[in-house]
N, C-alpha and C positions, 0 to 999 in steps of 0.2 A: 656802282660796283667797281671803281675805277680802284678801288684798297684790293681786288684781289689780284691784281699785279705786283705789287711789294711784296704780299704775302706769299705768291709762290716764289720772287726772288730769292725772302728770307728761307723759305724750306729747302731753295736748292743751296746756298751759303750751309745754311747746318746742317745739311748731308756732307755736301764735300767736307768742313770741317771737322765733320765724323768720322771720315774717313781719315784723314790726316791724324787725327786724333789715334784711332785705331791704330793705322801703322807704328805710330811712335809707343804705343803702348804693347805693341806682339816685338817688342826690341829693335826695331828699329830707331835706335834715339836719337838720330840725329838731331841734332836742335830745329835744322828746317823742319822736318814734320811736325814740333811744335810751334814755331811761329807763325808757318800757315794756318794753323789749325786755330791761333788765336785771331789772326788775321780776317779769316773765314768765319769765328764766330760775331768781330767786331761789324763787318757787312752787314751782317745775318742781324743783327740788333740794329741796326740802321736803319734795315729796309721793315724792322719792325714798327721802328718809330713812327716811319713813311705810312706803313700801311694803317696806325691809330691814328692821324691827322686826318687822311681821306677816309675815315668812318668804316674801318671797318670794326669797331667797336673792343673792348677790352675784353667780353666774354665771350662774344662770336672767332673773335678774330683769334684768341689763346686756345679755343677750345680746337680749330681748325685747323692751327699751326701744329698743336699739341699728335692730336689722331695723325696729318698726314705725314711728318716728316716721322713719325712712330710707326706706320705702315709702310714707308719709304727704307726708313733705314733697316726693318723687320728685311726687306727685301735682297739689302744690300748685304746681310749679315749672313742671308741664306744663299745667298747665288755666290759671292765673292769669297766668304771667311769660312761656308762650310758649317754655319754653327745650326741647329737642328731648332724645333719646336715641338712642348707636348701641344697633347689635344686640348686644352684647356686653353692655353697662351697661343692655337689656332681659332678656337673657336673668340679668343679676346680680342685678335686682328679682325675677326668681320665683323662683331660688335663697333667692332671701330669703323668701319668701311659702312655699315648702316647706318652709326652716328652722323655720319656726313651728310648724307641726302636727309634726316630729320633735320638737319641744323638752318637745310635749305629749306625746305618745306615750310611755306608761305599760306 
């Protein structure tokens, strides 16, 4: 299980890059918020790469990255930017957060 260290690398790379992203897109446009943002996502694929060499496979490992950094950034969205959720797009974060422990379940 030595691939789920790349993979959470890569999920914190595409947060911060989302972030970066984010700012540069509420008018902030400095160019640096895009470059890091591109910067941040070039890691973020790197340490993807990493984490498909040591097994952690293409549909375990996309479906993982997929849900956490989607429930990460869900968080980031609500706590920092303020942006809201219906009950719908709540109850599809714990679908997601369920997702997880079946994907482990052996």
């Amino acid at each position: 299980m030595i691939w789920i260290i790349p993979l959470l690398v890569l999920i914190v790379f595409e947060l911060v890059a989302d972030i970066f992203a984010k700012e540069w897109s509420l008018g902030r446009r400095s160019i640096a918020y895009a470059v890091l943002a591109l910067l941040a996502y070039m890691l973020a694929n790197t340490s993807w790469l990493i984490a498909l060499k040591n097994g952690s496979g293409l549909a375990r490992g996309a479906i993982l990255f997929s849900i956490a950094s989607a429930i990460l950034a869900t968080g980031i969205g609500l706590i920092f930017y303020k942006e809201h959720l219906s009950m719908i797009q709540i109850a599809g974060v714990l679908l997601g957060i369920f997702s997880i422990f079946l994907i482990f379940w052996e």
